[in-house]
C-alpha positions in Angstrom: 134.6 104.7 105.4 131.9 107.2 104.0 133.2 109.0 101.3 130.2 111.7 101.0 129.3 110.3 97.5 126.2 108.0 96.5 125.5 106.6 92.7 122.3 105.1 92.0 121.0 103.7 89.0 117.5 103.8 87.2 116.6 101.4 84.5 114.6 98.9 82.7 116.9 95.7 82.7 115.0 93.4 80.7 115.4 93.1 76.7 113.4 91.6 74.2 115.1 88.5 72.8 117.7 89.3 70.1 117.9 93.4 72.0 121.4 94.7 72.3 120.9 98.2 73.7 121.0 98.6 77.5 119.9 102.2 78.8 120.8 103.4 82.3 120.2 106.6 84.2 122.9 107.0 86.4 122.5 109.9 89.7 125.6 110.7 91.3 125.2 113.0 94.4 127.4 114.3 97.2 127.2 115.7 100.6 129.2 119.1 101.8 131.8 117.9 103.5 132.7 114.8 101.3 136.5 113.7 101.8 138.6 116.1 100.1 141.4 114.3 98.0 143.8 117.2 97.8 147.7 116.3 99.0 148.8 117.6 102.3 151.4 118.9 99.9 149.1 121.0 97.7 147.0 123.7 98.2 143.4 122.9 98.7 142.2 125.3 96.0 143.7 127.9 93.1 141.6 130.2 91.6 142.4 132.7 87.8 140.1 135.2 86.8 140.9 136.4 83.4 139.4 139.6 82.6 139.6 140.3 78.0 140.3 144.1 78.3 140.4 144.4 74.2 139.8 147.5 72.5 136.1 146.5 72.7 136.0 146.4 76.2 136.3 150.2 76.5 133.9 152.1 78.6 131.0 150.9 80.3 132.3 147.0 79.7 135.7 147.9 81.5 134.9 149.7 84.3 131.6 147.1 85.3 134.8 143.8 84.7 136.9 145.6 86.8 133.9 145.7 89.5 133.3 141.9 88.7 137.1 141.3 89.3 137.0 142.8 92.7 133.6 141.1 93.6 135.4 137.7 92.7 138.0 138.6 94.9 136.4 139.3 97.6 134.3 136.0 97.2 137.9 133.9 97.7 138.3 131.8 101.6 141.4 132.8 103.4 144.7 129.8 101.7 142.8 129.6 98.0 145.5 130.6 95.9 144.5 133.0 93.0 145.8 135.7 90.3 144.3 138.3 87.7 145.1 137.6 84.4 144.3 140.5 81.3 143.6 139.0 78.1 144.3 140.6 74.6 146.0 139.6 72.1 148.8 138.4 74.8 148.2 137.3 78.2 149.3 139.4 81.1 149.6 139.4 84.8 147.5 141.8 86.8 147.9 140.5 90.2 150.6 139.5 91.7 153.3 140.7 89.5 154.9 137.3 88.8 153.9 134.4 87.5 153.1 132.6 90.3 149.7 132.4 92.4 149.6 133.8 95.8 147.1 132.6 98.8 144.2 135.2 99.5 143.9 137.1 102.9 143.3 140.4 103.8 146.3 142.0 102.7 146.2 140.3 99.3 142.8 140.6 98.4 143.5 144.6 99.0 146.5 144.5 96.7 144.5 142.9 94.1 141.7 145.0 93.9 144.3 147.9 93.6 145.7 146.3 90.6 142.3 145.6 89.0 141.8 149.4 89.1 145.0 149.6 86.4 142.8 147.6 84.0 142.6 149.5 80.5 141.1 148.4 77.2 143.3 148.0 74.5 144.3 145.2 71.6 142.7 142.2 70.2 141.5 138.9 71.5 143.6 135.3 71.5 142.0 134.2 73.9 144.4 130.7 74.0 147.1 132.7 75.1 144.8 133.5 78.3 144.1 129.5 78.1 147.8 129.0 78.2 149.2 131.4 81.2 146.5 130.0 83.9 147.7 126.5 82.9 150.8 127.5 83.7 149.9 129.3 86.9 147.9 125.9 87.8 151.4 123.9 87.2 152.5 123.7 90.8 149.3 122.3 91.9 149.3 118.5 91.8 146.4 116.4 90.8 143.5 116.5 92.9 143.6 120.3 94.0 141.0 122.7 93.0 142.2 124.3 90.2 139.2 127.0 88.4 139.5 130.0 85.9 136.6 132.6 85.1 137.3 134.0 81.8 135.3 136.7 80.7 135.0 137.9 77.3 132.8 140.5 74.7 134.5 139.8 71.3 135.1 136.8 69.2 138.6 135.0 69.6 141.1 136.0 66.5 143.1 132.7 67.0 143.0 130.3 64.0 140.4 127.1 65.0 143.6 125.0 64.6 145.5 126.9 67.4 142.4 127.4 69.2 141.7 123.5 69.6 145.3 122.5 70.3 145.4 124.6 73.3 142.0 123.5 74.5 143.6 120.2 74.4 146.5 120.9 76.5 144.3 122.1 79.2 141.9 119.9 79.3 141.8 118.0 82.7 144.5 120.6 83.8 141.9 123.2 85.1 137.9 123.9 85.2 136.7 126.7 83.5 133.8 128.9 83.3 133.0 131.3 80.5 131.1 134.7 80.1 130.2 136.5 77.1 129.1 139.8 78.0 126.8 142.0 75.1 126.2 140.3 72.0 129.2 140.9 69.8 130.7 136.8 70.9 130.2 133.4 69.5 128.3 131.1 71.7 129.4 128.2 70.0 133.0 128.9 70.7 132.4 129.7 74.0 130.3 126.6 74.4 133.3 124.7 73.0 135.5 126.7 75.1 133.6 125.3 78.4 132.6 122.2 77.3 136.1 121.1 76.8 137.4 122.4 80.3 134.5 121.3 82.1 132.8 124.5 83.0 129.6 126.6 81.7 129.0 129.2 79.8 126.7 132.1 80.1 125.3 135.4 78.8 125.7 139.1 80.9 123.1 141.0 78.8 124.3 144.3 80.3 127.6 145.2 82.1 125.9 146.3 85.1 125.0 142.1 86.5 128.8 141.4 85.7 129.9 141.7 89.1 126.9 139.5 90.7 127.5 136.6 88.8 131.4 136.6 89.1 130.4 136.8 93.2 127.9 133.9 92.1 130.8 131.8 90.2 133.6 132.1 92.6 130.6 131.4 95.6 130.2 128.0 93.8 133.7 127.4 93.0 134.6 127.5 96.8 131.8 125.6 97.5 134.0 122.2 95.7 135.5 120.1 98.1 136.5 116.9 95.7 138.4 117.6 92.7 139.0 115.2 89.8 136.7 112.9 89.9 136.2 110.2 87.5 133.6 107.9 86.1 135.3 104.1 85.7 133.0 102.3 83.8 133.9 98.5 83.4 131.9 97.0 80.6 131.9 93.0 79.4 133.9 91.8 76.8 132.3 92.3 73.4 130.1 95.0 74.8 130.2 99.1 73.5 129.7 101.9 74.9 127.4 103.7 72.8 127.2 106.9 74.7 127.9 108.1 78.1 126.2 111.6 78.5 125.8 114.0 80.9 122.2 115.1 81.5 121.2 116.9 84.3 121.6 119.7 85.0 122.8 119.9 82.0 123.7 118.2 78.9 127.0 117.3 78.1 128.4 114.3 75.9 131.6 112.9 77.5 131.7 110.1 75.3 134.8 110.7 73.3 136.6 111.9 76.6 137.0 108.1 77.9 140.3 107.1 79.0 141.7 103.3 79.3 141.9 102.9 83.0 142.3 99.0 82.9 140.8 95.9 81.0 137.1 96.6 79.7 137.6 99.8 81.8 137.7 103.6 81.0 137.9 106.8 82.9 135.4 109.4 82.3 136.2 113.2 83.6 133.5 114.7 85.6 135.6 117.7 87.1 135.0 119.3 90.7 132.3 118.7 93.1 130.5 119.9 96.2 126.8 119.0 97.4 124.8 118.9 94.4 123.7 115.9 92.4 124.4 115.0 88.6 123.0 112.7 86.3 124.2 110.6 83.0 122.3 108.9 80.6 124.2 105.5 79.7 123.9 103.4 76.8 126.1 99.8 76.2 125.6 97.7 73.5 126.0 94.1 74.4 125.6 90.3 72.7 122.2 89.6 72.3 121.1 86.1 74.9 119.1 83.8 75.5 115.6 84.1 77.3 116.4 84.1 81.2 120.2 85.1 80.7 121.4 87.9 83.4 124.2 90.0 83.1 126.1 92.8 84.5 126.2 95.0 81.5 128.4 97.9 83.3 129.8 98.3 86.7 130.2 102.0 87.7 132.4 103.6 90.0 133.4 106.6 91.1 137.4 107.5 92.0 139.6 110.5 92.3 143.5 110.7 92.4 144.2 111.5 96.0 141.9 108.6 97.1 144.5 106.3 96.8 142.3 104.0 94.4 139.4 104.1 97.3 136.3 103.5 95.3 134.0 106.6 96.7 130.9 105.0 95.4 129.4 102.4 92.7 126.8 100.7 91.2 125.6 97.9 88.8 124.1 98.4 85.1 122.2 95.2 84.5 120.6 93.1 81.3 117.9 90.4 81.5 116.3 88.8 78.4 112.8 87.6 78.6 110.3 86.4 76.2 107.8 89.0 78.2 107.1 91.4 75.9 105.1 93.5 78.1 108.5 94.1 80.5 111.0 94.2 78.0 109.0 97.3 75.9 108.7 99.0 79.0 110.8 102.0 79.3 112.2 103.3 81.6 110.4 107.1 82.9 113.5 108.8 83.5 115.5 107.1 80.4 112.5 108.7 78.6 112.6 112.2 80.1 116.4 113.0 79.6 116.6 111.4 76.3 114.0 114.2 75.5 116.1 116.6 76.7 119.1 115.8 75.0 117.1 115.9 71.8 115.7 119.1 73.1 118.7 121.0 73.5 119.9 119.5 69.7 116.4 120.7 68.3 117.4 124.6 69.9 121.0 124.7 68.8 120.4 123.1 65.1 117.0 125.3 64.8 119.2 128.7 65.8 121.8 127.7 63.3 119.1 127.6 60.6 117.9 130.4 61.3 121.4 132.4 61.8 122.4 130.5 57.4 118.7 131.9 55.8 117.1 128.6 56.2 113.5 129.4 57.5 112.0 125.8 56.4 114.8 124.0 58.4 114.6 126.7 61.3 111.0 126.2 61.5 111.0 122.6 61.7 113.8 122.6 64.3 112.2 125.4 66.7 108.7 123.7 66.3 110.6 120.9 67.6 112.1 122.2 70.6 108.6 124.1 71.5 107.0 120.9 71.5 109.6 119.1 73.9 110.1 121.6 76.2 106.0 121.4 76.6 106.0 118.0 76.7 109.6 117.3 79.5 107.8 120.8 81.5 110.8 122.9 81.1 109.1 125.9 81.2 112.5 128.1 81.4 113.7 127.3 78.3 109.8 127.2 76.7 109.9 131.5 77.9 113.1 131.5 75.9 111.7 129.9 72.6 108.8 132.1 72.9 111.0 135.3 72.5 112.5 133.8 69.0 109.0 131.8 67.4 105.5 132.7 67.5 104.1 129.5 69.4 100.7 128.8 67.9 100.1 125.3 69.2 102.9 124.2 72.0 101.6 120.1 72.3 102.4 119.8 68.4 104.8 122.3 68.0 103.2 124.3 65.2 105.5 127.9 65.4 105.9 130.7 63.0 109.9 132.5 63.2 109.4 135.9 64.2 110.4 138.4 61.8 112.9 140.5 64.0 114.3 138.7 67.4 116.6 140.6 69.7 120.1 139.4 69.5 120.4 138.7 73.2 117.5 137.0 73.1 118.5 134.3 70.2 121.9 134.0 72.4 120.5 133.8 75.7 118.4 131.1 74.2 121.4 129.6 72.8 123.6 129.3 75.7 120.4 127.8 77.7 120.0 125.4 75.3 122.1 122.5 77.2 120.4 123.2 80.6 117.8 120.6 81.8 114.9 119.9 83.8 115.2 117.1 86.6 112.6 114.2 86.7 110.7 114.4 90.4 113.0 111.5 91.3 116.2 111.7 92.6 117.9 114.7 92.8 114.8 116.5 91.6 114.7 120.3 91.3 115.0 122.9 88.7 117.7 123.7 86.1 120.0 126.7 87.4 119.5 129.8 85.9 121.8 131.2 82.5 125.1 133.3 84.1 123.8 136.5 84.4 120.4 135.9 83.8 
């Protein structure tokens, strides 16, 4: 049975006598249409849009969210269940009432956007509290339905980190989650954290007036999922370690520490909700070093989801040959190569920002120049625009930049929340990185 899904892997298999390290890049793509795995029982999707109406959102910010609610709204297929959630320093229902989703028609969708127009800014931020009442809205809905949040925010969150974490870790694997900062008064990094843990993005809204577009945008691409839960089994030989499993296209994203045992030699790793669109993850397993001729299967990937009742929807071999020729075993791998760059790319941006946010020009310098030199070298020129609006580029090939003096804030933070998007190789599943929420 076609499941929709395809993995193929890209490598250089052979290792120099006494190598350990086995790289891999993995693409994972799948068709509209692929075989949904949610119950008969559950609803097919849910959707939460949670809207921070905080003392700071007053004005301009408030009236353009309440617009972006609506345009989410009206974005929702007829059955996806969904609510409006207000977020300050407690969580509260906008629409419905109760604490319990409802599915969107016509008549819903108009009771919504009525609500939405009672929005008011007032309060502070917690924004875990938020975290907390779409996890429990998301409750009934049993593994393998789509399960999504927007949350929208303009301030930073006045939860302790402590607090903060602990209910990131709750919902992690309960729900997706995509963030927006609108203006420049929010952390990146929290939001980052925010996201990374629930699987989502995170983006910038330099003004209040493109709120409403990219909600449309993000609820567009939510209803465009039609597999939910989808894992990564990786089965790796005795003896062997995983030395990272990462993300890398189309963005970057280390799910390394997110492995679950799934079996022996075997771990789940998440990778959330998908529709047609392609992925790919940079894989590196350390295994016993062998003897010249020796072949191995250094990993076996496969990809599963709950409702599939243990069907295997794709799969593919990571493999290791030593040889005594030195010319094959040096080679590496092009697109190993490329997103290896662009993992250190994205590191070079965030640590450079970070220098340059503590007063430390020298580090900042170094760091940027870095990142200029990569994004030159991998052809991202998106995010090479971006570096030119923080560091005067005087040679892009070496990297040679000077930090300019004064750099609008939106700017450095668009930058930022760029940093983890990539550039494909012109292999599979080539094409551009997406564009920055709101951007």
């Amino acid at each position: 049975m076609s499941t929709g899904f395809r993995v193929d892997v890209d490598q250089n298999p052979y290792l120099p006598l006494g190598g350990t390290e086995v790289h891999a890049v993995i693409t994972i793509a799948s068709k509209a249409g692929a075989a949904s795995v949610a119950p008969a029982s559950a609803p097919a999707a849910a959707e939460v849009v949670i809207v921070d109406t905080s003392g700071s959102m007053y004005g301009e910010k408030i009236v353009a969210a309440k617009r972006a609610a609506r345009a989410a709204v009206d974005t929702l297929r007829d059955g996806v269940y969904f609510g409006i959630v207000s977020g300050t320093g407690i969580a509260r229902m906008v629409y419905p009432p109760g604490k319990a989703l409802v599915p969107a028609d016509d008549r819903t969708r108009a009771e919504a956007r009525a609500a939405i127009g009672g929005l008011d800014a007032d309060g502070g931020t917690r924004m875990g509290t938020w975290l907390a009442l779409a996890s429990e809205l998301f409750d009934p809905f049993e593994e393998g339905a789509l399960r999504h949040a927007i949350l929208l925010t303009d301030g930073q969150n006045n939860e302790t980190p402590e607090h903060f974490e602990a209910v990131l870790q709750r919902c992690a694997g309960r729900f997706v989650c995509d963030c927006r900062g609108v203006g420049t008064d929010w952390q990146v990094e929290e939001m980052r954290r925010l996201s990374s843990a629930l699987l989502g993005d995170v983006g910038i809204i330099r003004s209040p007036d493109r709120m409403a577009e990219d909600f449309r945008r993000m609820t567009a691409r939510a209803m465009g999922k039609s597999t939910a839960d989808v894992a990564l089994r990786l089965w790796t030989p005795k003896a062997a370690e995983v030395r990272f499993l990462k993300q890398v296209a189309p963005s970057v994203e280390d799910l390394t520490a997110r492995g679950t045992e799934s079996g022996p030699q075997s771990r789940d790793y998440p990778l959330g909700s998908w529709g047609q669109e392609s992925r790919e993850y940079h894989l590196c397993v350390r295994v016993p070093a062998g003897e010249p001729g020796r072949q191995m299967r250094a990993g076996w990937v496969k990809l599963v989801a709950p409702a599939a009742d243990t069907e295997v929807l794709a799969a593919g071999n990571v493999l290791a040959e030593w040889t005594e020729d030195e010319a094959r075993a040096t080679e590496i791998n092009a697109r190993v190569a490329h997103y290896t760059g662009q993992a250190e790319l994205s590191r070079a941006i965030q640590d450079g920002l970070r220098a340059r946010r503590d007063g430390d020009t020298e580090t900042a310098t170094a760091r940027l120049g870095r990142a200029v030199a990569l994004a030159h070298e991998g052809g991202n020129e998106v995010t090479a625009e971006l570096l030119r609006r923080v560091v005067d580029v005087v040679d892009p090939a070496t990297g040679t930049v000077h930090l300019r003096p004064a750099v609008d804030k939106a700017d450095e933070m668009t930058l930022d929340t760029y940093s983890t998007r990539t550039v494909r190789t012109r292999g599979r599943g080539g094409g551009a990185a997406p564009g920055t929420g709101g951007d």
